[in-house]
N, C-alpha and C positions, 0 to 999 in steps of 0.2 A: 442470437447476436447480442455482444452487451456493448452498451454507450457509454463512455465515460461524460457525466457535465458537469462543470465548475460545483463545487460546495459552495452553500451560501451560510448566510447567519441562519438560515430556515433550517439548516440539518443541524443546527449545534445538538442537538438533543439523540440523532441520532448516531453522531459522531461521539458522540462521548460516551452512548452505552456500548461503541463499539469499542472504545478505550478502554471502559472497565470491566470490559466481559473478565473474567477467571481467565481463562484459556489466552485470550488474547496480553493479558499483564502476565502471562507465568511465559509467556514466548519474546515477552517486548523487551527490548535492553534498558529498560526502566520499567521496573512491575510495580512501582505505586499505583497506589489509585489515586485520581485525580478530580478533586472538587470541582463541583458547578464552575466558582470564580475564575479560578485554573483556566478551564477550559474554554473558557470565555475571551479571558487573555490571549491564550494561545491560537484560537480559534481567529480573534479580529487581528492577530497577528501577523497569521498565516495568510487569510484573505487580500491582506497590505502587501503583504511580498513581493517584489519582482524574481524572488530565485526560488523560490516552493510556490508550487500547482497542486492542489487540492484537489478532488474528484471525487462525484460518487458512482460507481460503478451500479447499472443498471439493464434489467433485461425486461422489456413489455411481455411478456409471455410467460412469466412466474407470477405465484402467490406472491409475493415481496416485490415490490419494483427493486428497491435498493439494494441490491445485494453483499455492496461492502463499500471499502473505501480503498483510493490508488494515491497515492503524495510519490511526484518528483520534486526533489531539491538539485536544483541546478548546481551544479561545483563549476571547477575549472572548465573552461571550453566548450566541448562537446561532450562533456562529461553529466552524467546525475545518478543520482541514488533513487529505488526506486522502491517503496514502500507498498502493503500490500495488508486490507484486513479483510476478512471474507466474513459477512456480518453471521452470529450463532447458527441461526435457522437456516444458513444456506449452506454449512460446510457438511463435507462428504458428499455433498452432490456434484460435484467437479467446476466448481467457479472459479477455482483458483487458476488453470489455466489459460483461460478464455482473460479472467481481468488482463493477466500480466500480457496476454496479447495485445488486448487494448492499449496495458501501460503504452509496450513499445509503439505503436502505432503512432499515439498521440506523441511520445516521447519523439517519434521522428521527423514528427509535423512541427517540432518545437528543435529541430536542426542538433537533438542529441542522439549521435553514433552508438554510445559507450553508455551501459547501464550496469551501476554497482551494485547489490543488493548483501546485507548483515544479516545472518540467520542465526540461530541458535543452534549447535548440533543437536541439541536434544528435538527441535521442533523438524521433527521428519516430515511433516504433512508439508510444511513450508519448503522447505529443501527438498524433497520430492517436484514440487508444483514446479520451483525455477530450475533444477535440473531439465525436466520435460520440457522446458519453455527456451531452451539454450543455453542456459547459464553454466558456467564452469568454476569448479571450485582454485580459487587463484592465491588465497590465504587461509590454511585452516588452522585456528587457535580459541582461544575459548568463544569467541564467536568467527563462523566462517564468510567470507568473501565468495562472493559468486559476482561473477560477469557476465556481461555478454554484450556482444561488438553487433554493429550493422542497424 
């Protein structure tokens, strides 16, 4: 079972090796890499928010507690976007499914219906995970839309 708990300033270090992994900036719709300071900003940024939720995605029963990170940005309504990194050392081992279960969960304890998610065509793994997970492709162009209601 994995837990999603608030990101604190405690994880900026491991948030941000999850930012600059290779894999993760060759899939992210910004593949710079992003400096300490950067992510510092962006990080106490984020923490401030009332409309992005931070999360690090966790299972007691692995080598790694943390096993990646989940960010919903709240939009219109009942609406969010719902982000997803599954940190290096855990991927191919099927986490990707179980997070975005989590996402929605927590997403619905947070009174959102409607979750949007941006993929890369090229990032199969990711578009694989939220196809399995519900998701429907609703806009394919150079990055695709995937949904899912409920």
């Amino acid at each position: 079972m994995i837990t999603l708990r608030p990101a604190t300033l405690a994880d900026a270090v491991f948030l941000l090796r999850l930012r600059n992994d290779p894999l993760t900036r060759a899939n992210s719709l910004n593949p710079n890499e992003v400096t300490p300071d950067q992510h510092a900003i962006w990080l106490a940024t984020t923490l401030g928010s009332a409309t992005r939720h931070l999360y690090v995605a966790e299972a007691s029963f692995t080598v790694t507690d943390s096993l990646g990170m989940v960010r919903l940005d709240l939009g219109d309504r009942d609406t969010a976007e719902v982000s997803i990194t599954v940190a290096p050392e855990c991927r191919g081992q099927g986490w990707a499914g179980p997070m975005l279960e989590a996402a929605h969960a927590e997403a619905k304890r947070l009174g959102i219906t409607h979750l949007v998610a941006t993929v890369k065509p090229a990032n199969t793994a990711s578009l694989r995970a939220f196809l399995r997970a519900g998701y429907h492709i609703t806009a394919p162009a150079r990055t695709l839309t995937l949904e899912r209601e409920g």
